[in-house]
C-alpha positions as a LaTeX table, in Angstrom:
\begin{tabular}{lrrr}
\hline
Residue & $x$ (\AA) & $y$ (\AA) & $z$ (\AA) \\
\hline
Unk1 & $-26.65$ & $-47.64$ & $-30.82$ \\
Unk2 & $-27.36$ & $-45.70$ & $-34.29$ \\
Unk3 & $-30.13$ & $-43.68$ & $-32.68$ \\
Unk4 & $-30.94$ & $-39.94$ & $-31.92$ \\
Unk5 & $-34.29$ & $-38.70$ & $-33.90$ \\
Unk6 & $-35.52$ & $-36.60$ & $-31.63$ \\
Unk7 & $-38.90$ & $-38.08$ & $-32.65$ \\
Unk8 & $-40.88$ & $-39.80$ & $-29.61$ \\
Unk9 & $-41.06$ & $-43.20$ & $-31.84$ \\
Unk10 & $-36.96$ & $-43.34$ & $-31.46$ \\
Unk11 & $-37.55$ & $-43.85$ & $-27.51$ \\
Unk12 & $-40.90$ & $-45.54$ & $-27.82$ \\
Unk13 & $-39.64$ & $-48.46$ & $-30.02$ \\
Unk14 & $-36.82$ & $-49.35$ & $-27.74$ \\
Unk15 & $-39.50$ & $-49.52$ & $-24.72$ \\
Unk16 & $-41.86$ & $-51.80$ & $-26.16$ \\
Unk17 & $-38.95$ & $-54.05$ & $-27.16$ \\
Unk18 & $-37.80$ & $-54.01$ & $-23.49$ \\
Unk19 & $-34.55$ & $-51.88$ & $-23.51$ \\
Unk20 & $-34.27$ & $-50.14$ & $-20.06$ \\
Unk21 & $-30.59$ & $-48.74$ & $-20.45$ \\
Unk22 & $-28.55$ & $-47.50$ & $-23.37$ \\
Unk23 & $-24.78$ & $-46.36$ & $-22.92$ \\
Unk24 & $-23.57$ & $-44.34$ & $-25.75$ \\
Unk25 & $-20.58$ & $-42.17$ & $-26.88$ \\
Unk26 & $-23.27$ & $-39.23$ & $-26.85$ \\
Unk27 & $-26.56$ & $-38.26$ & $-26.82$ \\
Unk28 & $-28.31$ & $-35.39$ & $-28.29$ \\
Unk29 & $-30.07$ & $-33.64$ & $-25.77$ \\
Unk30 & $-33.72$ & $-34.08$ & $-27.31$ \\
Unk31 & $-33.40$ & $-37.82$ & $-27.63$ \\
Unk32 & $-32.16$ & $-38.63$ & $-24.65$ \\
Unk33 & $-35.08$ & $-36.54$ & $-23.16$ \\
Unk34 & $-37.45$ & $-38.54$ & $-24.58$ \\
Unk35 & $-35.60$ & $-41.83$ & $-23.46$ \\
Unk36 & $-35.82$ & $-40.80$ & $-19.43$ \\
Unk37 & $-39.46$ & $-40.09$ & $-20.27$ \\
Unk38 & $-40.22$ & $-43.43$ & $-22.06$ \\
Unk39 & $-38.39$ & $-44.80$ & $-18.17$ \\
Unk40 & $-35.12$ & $-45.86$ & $-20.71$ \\
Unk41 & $-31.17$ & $-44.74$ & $-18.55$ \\
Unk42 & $-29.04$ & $-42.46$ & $-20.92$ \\
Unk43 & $-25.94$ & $-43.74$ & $-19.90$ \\
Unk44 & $-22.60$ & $-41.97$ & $-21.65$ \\
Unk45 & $-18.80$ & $-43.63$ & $-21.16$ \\
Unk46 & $-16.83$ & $-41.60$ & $-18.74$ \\
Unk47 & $-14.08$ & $-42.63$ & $-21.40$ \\
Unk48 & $-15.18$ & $-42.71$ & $-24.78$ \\
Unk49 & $-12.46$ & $-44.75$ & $-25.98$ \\
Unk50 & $-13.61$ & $-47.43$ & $-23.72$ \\
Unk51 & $-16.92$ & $-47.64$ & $-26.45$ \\
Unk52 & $-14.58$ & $-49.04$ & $-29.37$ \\
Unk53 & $-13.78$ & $-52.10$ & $-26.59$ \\
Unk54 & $-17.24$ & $-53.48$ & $-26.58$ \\
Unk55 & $-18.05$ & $-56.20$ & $-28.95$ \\
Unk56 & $-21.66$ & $-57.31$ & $-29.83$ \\
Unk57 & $-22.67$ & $-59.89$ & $-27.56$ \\
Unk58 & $-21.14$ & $-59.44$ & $-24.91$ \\
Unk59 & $-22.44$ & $-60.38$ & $-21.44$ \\
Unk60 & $-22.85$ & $-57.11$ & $-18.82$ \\
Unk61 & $-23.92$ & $-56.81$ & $-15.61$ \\
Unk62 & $-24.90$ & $-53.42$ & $-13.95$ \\
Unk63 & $-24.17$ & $-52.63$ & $-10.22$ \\
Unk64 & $-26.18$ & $-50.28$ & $-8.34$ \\
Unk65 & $-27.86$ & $-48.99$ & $-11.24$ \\
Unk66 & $-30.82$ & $-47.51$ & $-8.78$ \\
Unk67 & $-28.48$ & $-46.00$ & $-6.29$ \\
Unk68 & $-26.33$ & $-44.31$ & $-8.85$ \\
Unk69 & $-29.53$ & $-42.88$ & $-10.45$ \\
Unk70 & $-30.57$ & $-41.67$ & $-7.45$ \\
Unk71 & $-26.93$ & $-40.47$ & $-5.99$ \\
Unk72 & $-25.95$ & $-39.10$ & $-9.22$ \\
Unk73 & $-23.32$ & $-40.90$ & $-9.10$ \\
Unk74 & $-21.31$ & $-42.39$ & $-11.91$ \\
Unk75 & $-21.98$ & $-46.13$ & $-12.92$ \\
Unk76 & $-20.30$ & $-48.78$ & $-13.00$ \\
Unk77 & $-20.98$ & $-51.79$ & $-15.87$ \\
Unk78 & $-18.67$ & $-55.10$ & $-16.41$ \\
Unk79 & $-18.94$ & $-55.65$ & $-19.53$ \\
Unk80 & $-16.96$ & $-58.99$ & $-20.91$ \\
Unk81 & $-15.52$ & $-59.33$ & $-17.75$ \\
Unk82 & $-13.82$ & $-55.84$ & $-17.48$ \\
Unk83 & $-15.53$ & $-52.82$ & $-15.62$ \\
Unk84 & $-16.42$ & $-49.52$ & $-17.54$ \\
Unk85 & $-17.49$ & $-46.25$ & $-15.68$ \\
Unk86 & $-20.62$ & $-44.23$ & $-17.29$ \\
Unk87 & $-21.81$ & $-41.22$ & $-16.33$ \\
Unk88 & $-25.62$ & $-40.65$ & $-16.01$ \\
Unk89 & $-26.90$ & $-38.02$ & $-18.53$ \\
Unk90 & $-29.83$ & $-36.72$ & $-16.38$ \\
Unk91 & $-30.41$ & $-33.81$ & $-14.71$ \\
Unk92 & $-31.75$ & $-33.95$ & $-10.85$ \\
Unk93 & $-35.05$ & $-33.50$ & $-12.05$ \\
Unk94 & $-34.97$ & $-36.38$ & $-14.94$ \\
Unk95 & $-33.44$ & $-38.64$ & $-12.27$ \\
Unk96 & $-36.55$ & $-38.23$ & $-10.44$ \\
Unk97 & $-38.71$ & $-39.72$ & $-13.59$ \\
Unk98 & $-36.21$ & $-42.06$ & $-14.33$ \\
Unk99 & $-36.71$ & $-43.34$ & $-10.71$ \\
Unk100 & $-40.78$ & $-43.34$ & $-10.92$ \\
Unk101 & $-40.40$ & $-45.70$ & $-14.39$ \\
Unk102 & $-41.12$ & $-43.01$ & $-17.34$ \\
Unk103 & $-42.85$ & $-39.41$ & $-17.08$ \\
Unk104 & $-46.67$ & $-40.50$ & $-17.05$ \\
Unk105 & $-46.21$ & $-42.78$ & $-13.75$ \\
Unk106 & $-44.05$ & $-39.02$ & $-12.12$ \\
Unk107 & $-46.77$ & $-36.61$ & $-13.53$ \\
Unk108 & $-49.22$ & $-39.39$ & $-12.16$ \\
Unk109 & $-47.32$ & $-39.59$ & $-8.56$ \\
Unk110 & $-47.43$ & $-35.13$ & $-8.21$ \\
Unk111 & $-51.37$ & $-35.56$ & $-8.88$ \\
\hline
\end{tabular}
């Protein structure tokens, strides 16, 4: 992924280029803060080894992305035809935005 600045422009740029999920080794905690505001999923591998078995290009399909976000539960993504288990890394509360789209349209929603 090659980011983490914990500058807002490190989250804004993958928004405007239509990014909506990005599943990582690791996160640092500032950067993936401003992700879940920007409305972006901070997902982490449940096994990090699994990361080195993703190639670029490969197809993926998400299942119950929405539910998992909203259960807490753990997430599962086939990736080249094999499934790989992530872990959301949100708190209850950043759950919530991530479920209203970003932190303006949650702030917007308590008005």
């Amino acid at each position: 992924y090659g980011q983490g600045s914990s500058r807002e422009h490190a989250a804004i740029c993958p928004m405007y280029l239509g990014v909506r999920v990005v599943a990582v080794k690791s996160f640092e905690r500032i950067h993936s803060g401003n992700l879940i505001n920007f409305g972006i999923v901070p997902l982490i591998f449940t096994n990090s080894e699994d990361y080195d078995k993703i190639e670029e290009g490969m197809d993926f399909q998400i299942k119950n992305l929405l539910g998992s976000v909203k259960s807490g539960e753990p997430v599962s993504m086939v990736i080249g035809g094999t499934e790989y288990i992530f872990d959301v890394f949100a708190s209850k509360r950043q759950r919530l935005i991530l479920l209203e789209g970003g932190l303006l349209n949650y702030t917007k929603k308590l008005i």
